[in-house]
N, C-alpha and C positions, 0 to 999 in steps of 0.2 A: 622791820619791813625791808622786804629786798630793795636793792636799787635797781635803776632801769639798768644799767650795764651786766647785773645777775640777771637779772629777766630777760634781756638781751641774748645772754650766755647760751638762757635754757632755752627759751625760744630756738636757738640758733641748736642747739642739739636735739631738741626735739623735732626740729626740721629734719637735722643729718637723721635721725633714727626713725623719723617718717620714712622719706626718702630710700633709707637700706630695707625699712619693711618693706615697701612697694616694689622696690626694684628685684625685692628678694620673690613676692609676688607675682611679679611681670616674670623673673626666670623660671619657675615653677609652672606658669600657665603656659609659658612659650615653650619648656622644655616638655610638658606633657601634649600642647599641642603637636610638635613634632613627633611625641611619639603615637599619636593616633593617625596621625599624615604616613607614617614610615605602613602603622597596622592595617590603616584603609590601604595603600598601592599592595601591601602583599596580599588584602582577603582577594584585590583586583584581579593580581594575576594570577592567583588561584582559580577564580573566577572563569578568567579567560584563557585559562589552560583547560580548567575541567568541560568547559562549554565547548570547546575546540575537540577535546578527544570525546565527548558525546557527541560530537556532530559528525565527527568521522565513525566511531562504533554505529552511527544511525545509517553513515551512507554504507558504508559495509553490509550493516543486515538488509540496507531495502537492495543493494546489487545482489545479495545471496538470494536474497526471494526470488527478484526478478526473473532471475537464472534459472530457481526453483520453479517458480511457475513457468517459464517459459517451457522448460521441460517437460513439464507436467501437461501441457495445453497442448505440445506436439504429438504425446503420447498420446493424448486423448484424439488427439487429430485423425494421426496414423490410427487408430481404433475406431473410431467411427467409418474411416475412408473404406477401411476393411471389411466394415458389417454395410457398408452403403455397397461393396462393390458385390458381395455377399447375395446380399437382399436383388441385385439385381440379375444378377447368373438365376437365382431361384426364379426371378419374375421370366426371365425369356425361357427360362424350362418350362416354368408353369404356362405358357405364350404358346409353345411349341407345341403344348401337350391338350391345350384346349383349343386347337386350332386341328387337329389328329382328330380330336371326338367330335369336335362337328363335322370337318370333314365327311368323318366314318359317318355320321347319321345321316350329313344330307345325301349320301352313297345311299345307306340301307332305307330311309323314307323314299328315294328315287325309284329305287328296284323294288319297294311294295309298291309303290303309286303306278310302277310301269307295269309289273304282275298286274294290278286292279286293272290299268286302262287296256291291258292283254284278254285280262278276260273278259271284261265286258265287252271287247271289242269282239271277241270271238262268238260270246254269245247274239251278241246284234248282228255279227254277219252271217249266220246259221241259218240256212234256208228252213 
């Protein structure tokens, strides 16, 4: 049977070689935990580069549109202003021109109605 100073011994080295597991344990966790610390900051600033130059490619295309539509809404501007100024030269010709034929007809209705009141007039003063 051991005595308690061998049992002591081993106790006493089975602590030391506890102790070197664990601590060998503890470096392993610690050293992998830093390396998932080092891999999360770089996915990070991956992250917040790639979000940064999508945000700017985004303001980029919405100023290109902008620009694009703006363009596009003046064109269409000056294009309407064109057929509106269009549309209204035609309305004062057409103004001009139906203001000519009434004219003309209340003239030629006048000169029948005054022919008619001519001759009736003539026939009733006819001894």
């Amino acid at each position: 049977m051991p005595t308690i100073e061998e049992l002591e011994h081993r106790v006493a080295r089975l602590e030391t070689l506890l102790e070197e597991v664990i601590m060998e344990r503890l470096n392993s966790i610690s050293h992998r935990l830093d390396q998932l610390y080092e891999k999360t900051e770089r996915d990070k600033t991956e992250i917040l580069s790639k979000m940064a130059q999508d945000k700017s490619e985004i303001l980029s295309r919405m100023a290109q549109d902008k620009t694009e539509t703006l363009v596009k809404t003046e064109k269409d501007k000056t294009e309407i202003l064109s057929k509106v100024a269009d549309v209204l030269v035609k309305t004062e010709k057409d103004k001009r021109e139906i203001i000519y034929w009434v004219a003309g007809l209340l003239v030629g209705f006048a000169t029948l109605l005054i022919t008619a009141i001519w001759a009736l007039l003539s026939f009733a003063i006819k001894p």
